[in-house]
N, C-alpha and C positions, 0 to 999 in steps of 0.2 A: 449784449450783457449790460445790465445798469449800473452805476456808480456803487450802489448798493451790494453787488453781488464782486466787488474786487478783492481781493485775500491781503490785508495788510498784516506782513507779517512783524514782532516786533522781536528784537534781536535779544540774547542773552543780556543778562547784567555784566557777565565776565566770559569772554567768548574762550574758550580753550585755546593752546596752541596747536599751530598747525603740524599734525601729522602724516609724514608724506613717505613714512618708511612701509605701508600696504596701506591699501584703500579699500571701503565697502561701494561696488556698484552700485549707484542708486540710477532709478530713470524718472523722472519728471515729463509728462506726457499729459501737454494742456494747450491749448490755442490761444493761449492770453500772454504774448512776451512778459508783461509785467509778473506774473504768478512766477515766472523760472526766476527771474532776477531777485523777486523778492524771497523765493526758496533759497535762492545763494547766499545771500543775503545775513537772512537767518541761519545757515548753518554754516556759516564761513568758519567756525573755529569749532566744530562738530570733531569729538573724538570718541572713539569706542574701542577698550583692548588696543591701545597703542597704535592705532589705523584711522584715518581721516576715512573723507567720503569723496568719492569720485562722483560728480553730478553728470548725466547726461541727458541734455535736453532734447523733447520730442513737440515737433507742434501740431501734430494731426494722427489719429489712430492710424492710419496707411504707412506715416514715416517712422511710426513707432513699431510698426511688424515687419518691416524693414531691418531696422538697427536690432531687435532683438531675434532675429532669423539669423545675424551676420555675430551676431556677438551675443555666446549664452554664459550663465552664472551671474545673470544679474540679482543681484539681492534681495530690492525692493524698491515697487514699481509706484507711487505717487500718478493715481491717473486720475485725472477729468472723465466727467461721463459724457457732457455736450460737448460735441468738436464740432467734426465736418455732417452729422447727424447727429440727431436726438441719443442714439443708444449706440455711439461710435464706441466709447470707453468699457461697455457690457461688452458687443461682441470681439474687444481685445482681447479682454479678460477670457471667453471661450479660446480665441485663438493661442495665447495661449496654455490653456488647463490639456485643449485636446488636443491640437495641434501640433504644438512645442512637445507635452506633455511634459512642461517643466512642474512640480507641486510644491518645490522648494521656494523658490520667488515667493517673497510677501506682497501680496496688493492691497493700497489702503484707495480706499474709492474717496474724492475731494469734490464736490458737485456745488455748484454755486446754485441750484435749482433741486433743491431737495424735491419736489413735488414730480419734478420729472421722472426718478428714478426714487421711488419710497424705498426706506431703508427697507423696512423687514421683508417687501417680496425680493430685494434685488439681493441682501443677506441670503434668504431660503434659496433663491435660485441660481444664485452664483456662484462661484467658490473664489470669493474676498476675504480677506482677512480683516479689515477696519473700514468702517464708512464715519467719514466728516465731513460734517458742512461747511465751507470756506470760512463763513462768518465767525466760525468757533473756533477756528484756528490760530492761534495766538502762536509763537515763536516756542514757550516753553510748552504747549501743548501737541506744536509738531515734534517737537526735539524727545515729550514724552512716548509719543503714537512711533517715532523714526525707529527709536531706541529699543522700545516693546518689539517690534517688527523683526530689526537686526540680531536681537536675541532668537525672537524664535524662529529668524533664517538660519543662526547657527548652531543651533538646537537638531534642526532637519537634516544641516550639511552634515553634524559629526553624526547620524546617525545612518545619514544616506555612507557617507566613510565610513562607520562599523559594520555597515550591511555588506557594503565592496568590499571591505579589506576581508571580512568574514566568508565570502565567495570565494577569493584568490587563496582564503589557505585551505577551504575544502575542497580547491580543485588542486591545490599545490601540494597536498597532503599525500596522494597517492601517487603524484609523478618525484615528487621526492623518494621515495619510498622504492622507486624502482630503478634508481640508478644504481649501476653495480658500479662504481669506482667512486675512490674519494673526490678526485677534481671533477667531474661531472656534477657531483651532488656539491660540493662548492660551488661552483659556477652556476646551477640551479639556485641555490640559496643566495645568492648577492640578485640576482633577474629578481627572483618574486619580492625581495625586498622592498628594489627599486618599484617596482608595481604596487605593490604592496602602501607604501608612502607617497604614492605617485607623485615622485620626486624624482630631479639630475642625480643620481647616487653616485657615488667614487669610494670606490673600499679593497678590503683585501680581507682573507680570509684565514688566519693564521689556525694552524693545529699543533700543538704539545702533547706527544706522548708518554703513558704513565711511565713506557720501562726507561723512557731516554733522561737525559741530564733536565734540571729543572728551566737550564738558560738555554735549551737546545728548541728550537722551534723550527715548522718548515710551512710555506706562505701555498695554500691547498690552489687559491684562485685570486684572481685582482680584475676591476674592472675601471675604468678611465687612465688615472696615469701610474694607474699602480699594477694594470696589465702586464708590465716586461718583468713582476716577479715571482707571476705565476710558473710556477715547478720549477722554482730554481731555489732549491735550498740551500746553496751555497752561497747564493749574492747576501750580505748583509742587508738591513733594511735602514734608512734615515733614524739619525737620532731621535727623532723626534716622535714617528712614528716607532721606535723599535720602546721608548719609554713608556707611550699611552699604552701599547699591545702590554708590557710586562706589570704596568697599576693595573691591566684588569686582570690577568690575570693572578695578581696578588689578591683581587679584592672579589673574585668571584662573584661577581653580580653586574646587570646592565647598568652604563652608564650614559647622560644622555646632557648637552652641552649646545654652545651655542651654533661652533665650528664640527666637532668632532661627535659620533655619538658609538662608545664599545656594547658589544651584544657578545654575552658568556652563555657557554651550553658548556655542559658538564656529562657526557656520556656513563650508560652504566659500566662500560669495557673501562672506563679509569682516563678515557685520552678528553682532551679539557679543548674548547676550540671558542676563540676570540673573531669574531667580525667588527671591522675598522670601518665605518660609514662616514663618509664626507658627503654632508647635503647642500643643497643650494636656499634651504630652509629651520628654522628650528623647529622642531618636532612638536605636536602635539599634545596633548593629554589623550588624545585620540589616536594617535599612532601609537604612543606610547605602549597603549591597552594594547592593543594590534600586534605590536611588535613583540609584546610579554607570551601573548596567546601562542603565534606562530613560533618562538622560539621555544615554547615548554615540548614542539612536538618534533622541533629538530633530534634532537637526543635520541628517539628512535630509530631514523631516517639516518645518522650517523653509528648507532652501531649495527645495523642493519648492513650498510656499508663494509664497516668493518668484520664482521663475522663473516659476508660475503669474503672481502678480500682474503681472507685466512681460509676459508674452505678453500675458495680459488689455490693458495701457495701447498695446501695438504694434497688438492686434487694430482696442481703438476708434479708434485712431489712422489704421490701414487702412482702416477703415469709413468714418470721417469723412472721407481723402482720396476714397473711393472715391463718397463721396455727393457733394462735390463738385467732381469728374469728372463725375460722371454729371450734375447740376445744371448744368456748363459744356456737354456734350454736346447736353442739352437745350436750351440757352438756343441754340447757336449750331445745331441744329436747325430752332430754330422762325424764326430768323431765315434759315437756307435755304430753310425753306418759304416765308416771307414773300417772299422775295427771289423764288423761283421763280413766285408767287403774281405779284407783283408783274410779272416777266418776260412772263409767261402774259398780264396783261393788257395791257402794254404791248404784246405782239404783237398780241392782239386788236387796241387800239386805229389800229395801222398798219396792221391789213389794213382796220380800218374806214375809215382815214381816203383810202385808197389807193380803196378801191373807193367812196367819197363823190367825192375827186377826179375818179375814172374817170368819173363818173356826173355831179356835178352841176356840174363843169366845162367836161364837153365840148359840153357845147351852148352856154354863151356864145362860147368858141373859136371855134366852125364859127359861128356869126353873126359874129364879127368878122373871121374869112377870107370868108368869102362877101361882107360886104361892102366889102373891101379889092380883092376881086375887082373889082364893079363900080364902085369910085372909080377902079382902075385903064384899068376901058374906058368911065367920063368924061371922064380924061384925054385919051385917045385920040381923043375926038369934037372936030370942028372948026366950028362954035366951042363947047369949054368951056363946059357947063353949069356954070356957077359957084354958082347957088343948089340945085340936087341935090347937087352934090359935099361943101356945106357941111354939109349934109342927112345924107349920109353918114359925112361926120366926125365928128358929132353922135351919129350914133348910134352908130360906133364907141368913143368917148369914152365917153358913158354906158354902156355895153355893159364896157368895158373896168376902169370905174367899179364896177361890180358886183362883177365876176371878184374884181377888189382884195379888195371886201369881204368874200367869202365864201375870200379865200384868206387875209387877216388873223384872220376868225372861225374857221376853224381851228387857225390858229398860237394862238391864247390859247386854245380850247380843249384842246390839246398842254399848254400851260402850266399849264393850268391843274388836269390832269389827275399833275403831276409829286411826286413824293411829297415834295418837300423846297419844295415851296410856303410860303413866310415875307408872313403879310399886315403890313403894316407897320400901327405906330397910332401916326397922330399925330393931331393939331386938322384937323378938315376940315369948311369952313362947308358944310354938305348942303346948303340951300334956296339960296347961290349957287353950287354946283356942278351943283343941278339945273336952275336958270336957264340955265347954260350947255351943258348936253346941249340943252335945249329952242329953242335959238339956235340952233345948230347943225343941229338935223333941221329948221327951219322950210324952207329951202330944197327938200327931198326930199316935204314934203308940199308945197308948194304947186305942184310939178311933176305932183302926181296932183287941186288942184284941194280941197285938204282944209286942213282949218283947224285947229292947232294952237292949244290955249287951256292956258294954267298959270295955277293957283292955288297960289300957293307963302306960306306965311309966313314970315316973316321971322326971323331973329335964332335959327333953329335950327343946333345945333354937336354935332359928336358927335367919338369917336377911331376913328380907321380907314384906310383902303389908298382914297387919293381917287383914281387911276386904276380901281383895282377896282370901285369902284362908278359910276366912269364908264361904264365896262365894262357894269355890269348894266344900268344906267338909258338904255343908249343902243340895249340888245338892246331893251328893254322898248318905246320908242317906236317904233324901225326894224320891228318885230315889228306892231305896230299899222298905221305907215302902210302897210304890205305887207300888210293882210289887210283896211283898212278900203277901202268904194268910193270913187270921185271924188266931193267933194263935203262927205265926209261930218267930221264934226267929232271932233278927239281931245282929250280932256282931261287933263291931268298936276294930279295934286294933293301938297302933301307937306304934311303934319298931324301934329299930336303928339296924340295918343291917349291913356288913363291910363297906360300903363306903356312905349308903345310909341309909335318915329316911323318912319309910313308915308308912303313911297314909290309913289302907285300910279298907273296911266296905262288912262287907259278909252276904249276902241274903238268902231265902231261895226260892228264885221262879222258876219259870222254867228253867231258866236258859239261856247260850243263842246256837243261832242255826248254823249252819257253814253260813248260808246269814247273820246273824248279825256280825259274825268275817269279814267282810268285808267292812263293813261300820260302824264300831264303832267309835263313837268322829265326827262321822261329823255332818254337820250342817243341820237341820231340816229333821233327820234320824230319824225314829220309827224303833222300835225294832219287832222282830213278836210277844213280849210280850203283852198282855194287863195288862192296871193297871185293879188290881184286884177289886179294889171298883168304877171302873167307875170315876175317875179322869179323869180330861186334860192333855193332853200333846203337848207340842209345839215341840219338838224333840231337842232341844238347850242345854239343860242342860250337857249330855257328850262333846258337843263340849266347852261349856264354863268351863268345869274342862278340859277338853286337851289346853287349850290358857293360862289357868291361870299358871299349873304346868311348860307349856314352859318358861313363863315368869319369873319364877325363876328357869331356869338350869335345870327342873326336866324331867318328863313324867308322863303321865296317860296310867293304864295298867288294860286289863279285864283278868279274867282267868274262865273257867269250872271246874266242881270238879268231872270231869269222870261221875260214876254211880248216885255219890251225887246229889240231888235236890240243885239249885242256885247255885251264881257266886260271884267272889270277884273283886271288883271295888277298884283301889289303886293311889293313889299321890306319886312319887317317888323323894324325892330329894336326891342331892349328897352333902356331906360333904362340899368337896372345892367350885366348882363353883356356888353351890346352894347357898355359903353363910351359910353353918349349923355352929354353933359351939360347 
């Protein structure tokens, strides 16, 4: 290089102060230590937009695709064309348009050999931005061509940033739009922000609803340190922060600051939502834009949300009437079927009782018409058999006597069978109510000849329905003296036992058979007994001592006496749940 081709550059008259709060990359890539120093030189008091200029020198194309491979968003690149070859500074320039494929970088080509590289083929065929020849270089002629450059580097940059940030909200636009809850779609709208600005963000996401109190607010999301007040609407928020949130939304519109910057969305549902952004940066005129566009399409994306949320609470709402409906349906189902159940048995039991009647009434009937007949042609005879007639009376009365009984042992067995059966408890002395069942049937055995003995002790008391278990204990002897022979002896005993007071009355008759242990206590079950005097039987009587004894906590129990002739028929209650005391 000759004397002639050296770049004296000559410095401003009044150099700026130094700006050291952002810097514009620049790279200086030339083989001549003197050209960087003298670039320094000249632009040592370089300011543009409140940003100095970060110099980084290169002194060979090789060490300049280096640094710019290791480190991209340089500005603009001051290159030499002759380095380490003729056309070192042109195939940078390829390296990088295609390579890098950075288009933003400014190149101004500086050639101390204009004739090496002629401007308009290496203009046509390069993609440079300024070609100068070092000679023409003067200090305010660089500081003009630096300045041109840096403009239309940031010219490119906020466009290549409206083209991104314009990408992030068409792709942000439909993943918003598909959150179904409010804090998801919060926490989605502080992410794309920060992307969005491609910035450190720190914010929170406050929402005011139209029906609630105007000072009543709840914090949807938060990201950096304002993270621990997402979903907690109860923690208050920093004065500080609870003032900035409440001017915006006094003043319904973005605001945008050195520290702080609020962003207002105003839903068509009426609920009003404040985003708090702490940057690491002051915002642009270029985010600015960005930030007005992406927020005009929050407000769909928010009542989208919200109308979701409300179908959602109409849905569980629906569901929950609907569950219970369906839970009443069922219930008054089960209570049809119970009823129908119910119905079903009661018919049963009126055809059973019907075809019991048909059956085991009509033969005492026709005995007591038959001998109504022949009392009638007693009368008739002259003279009046007076002790036949009585004879006949006699037996129609007991005959008649009977009928009674076994049309009362059905009416309590009816009753007894009714679902709204209430046993009453109250004090009922058992061992003198058993005395008095056994007073009672004494008369009916000693008609068959048979001897009636009770062992009762004394001073036992329990709670219970003391007709009820007249009822049992009167089936229990009647049952006996009908199935024991003339003669034969019955015994009633009532005991208290370790946990239990028995009721039992012991026969002398047949006894029973292994077919009667298997149907004992059911309903309108005969035994292969017969009553021995030719009584009736409806077959009811053990099922209505097995209903009664349930009915107070107890059980009815048969037992055989082995080789012994008869059976012992028993009442069993329990101390506690029976109610004994």
């Amino acid at each position: 290089m000759s004397d002639d081709d050296i770049l004296f550059l000559l410095p401003d008259d009044e150099p700026g102060e130094d700006l050291q709060a952002a810097a514009w990359p620049v790279m200086v890539v030339d083989d001549d230590p003197a050209v960087h120093e003298g670039t320094r030189f000249a632009l040592s008091g370089y300011g543009l937009d409140g940003a100095g200029l970060e110099l980084i020198s290169a002194y060979s194309a090789a060490e300049a695709r280096t640094l710019l491979s290791a480190r991209r968003g340089m500005a603009v690149i001051l290159l030499d064309v002759v380095m380490e070859t003729d056309d070192a500074g042109l195939q940078l320039v390829d390296f990088v348009r295609r390579e890098l494929k950075d288009d933003t970088v400014r190149i101004i080509l500086r050639t101390g050999q204009p004739g090496q590289a002629p401007e308009r083929r290496v203009i046509v065929d390069y993609d440079i931005n300024d070609y100068k020849a070092k000679t023409e270089l003067t200090a305010d002629k660089l500081f003009t061509s630096l300045t041109a450059a840096l403009r239309a580097y940031q010219q490119l940059k906020r466009l290549e940033e409206t083209r991104r940030g314009l990408e992030i909200i068409i792709d942000a636009a439909p993943m918003l739009l598909d959150y179904k809850s409010m804090q998801r779609l919060a926490e989605g709208v502080l992410t794309q922000v920060s992307s969005l600005l491609n910035v450190a963000c720190e914010g929170i996401l406050v929402l005011r609803e139209q029906s609630g109190p105007q000072d009543a607010v709840s914090v949807l999301a938060g990201s950096g340190c304002y993270q621990h007040l997402a979903g907690d609407g109860q923690r208050p928020l920093d004065n500080d922060v609870r003032e900035i949130v409440a001017r915006a939304f006094a003043e319904r519109r973005h605001t945008f600051g050195d520290r702080w910057s609020t962003l207002y969305v105003h839903t068509a549902s009426g609920s009003e939502i404040v985003a708090l952004l702490k940057a690491d940066r002051s915002l642009s005129e270029t985010d600015r834009a960005l930030i007005g566009l992406f927020t005009s399409r929050l407000s769909v994306a928010f009542d989208n949300v919200i109308l979701y949320e409300q179908l959602q609470r109409a849905n569980i709402g629906l569901e929950q009437r609907v569950v219970e409906r369906t839970g009443e349906l069922m219930r008054a189902n089960r209570r049809l079927a119970m009823q129908r159940s119910d119905l079903r048995r009661a018919n049963q039991l009126k055809t059973e009782i019907l075809g019991t009647v048909a059956h085991d009434l009509k033969n005492p009937l026709a005995v007591i018409l038959g001998r109504t007949e022949m009392l009638g042609d007693m009368i008739e005879a002259r003279p009046p058999p007076t002790e036949a007639m009585h004879a006949q009376i006699g037996h129609i009365r007991e005959t008649a006597r009977r009928l009674t009984g076994m049309i009362e042992t059905l009416i309590a067995d009816a009753m007894n069978d009714a679902l709204d059966i209430v046993v009453r408890r109250e004090p009922v002395d058992f061992a003198g109510l058993a005395r008095e069942v056994s007073q009672a049937n004494a008369p009916l055995a000693e008609t068959k000849g048979q001897t009636l003995r009770s062992e009762i002790a004394a001073g036992l008391t329990l709670h219970g329905d003391a007709e009820r278990l007249r009822e049992a204990m009167d089936n229990l002897i009647s049952n006996a003296i009908k199935y024991s022979p003339a003669g034969a002896e019955i015994v009633v005993t009532v005991t208290r036992e370790a946990d239990e007071t028995v009721y039992a009355v012991r026969d002398h008759g047949p006894g029973l058979s292994p077919e009667d242990i298997g149907r004992l206590f059911g309903r309108f079950q005969r035994l292969s007994a017969k009553p021995t005097a030719g009584e009736g039987s409806t077959g009811l009587g053990l099922s209505i001592v097995k209903r009664i004894a349930e009915l107070h906590g107890g059980q009815a129990t048969a037992e055989t006496h082995g080789t012994e002739p008869g059976s012992t028929f028993a009442i069993r209650l329990p101390h506690g749940t029976g109610g004994i005391e």
